[in-house]
C-alpha positions in Angstrom: 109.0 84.7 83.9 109.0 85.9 80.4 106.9 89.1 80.9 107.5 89.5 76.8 105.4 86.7 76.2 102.0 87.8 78.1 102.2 91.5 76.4 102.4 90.1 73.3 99.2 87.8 74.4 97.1 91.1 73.7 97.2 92.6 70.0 99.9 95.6 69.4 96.8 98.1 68.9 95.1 97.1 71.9 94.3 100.1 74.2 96.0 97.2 76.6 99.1 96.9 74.5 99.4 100.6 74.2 99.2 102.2 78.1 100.7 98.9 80.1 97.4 97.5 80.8 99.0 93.9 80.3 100.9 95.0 83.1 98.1 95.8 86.0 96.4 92.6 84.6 99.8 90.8 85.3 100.6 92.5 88.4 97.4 91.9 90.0 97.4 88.3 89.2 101.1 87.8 90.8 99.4 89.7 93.8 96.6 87.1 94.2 98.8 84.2 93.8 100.9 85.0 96.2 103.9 85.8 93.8 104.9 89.8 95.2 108.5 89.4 94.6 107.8 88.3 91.2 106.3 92.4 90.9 109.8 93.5 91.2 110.6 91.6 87.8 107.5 92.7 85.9 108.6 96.8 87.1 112.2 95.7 85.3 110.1 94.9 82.0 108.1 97.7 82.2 111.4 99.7 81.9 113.0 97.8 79.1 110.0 98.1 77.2 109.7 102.1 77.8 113.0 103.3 77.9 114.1 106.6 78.7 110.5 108.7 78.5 110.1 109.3 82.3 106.5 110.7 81.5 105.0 107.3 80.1 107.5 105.8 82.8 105.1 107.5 85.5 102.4 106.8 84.0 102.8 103.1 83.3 103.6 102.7 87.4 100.8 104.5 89.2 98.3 102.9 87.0 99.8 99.3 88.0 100.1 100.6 91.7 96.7 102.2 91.6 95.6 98.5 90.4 97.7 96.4 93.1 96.1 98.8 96.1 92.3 98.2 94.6 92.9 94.9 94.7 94.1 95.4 98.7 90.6 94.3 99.9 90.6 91.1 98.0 94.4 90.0 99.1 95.3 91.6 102.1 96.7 95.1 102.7 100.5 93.8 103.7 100.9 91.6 100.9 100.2 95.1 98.6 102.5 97.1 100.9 105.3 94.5 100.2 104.7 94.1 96.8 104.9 98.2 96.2 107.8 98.5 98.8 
């Protein structure tokens, strides 16, 4: 999947474009589609885009697992477990 392609979907000075929230909006829709192991590529993107700043690294990942575990109730707690795993 080309994960560069749906960031650049939302303008560069988006609060979206700036803090990852392409990202959750990505991750949560590979949740609901059934598509976890595809969550392992997004998290590879995520760090090409960053780099080596392991504050926006942490950052970037509990706000896209915070996402994937609210959306638990709507897709099933196991598929979230396996997709964070």
């Amino acid at each position: 999947m080309d994960y560069k392609s749906l960031a650049a979907l939302f303008p560069e000075d988006s609060a979206y474009s700036k803090n990852f929230g392409w990202a959750v909006i990505v991750g949560v829709v590979l949740l609901g589609f059934g598509k976890e192991p595809m969550v392992k590529g997004l998290a590879e993107a995520i760090l090409a885009q960053i780099g080596d700043d392991n504050n926006v690294q942490l950052a970037a990942f509990r706000k896209l697992r915070e996402a994937l575990l609210k959306a638990s109730p709507l897709v099933g707690f196991p598929r979230v477990c396996a997709c964070i795993a």
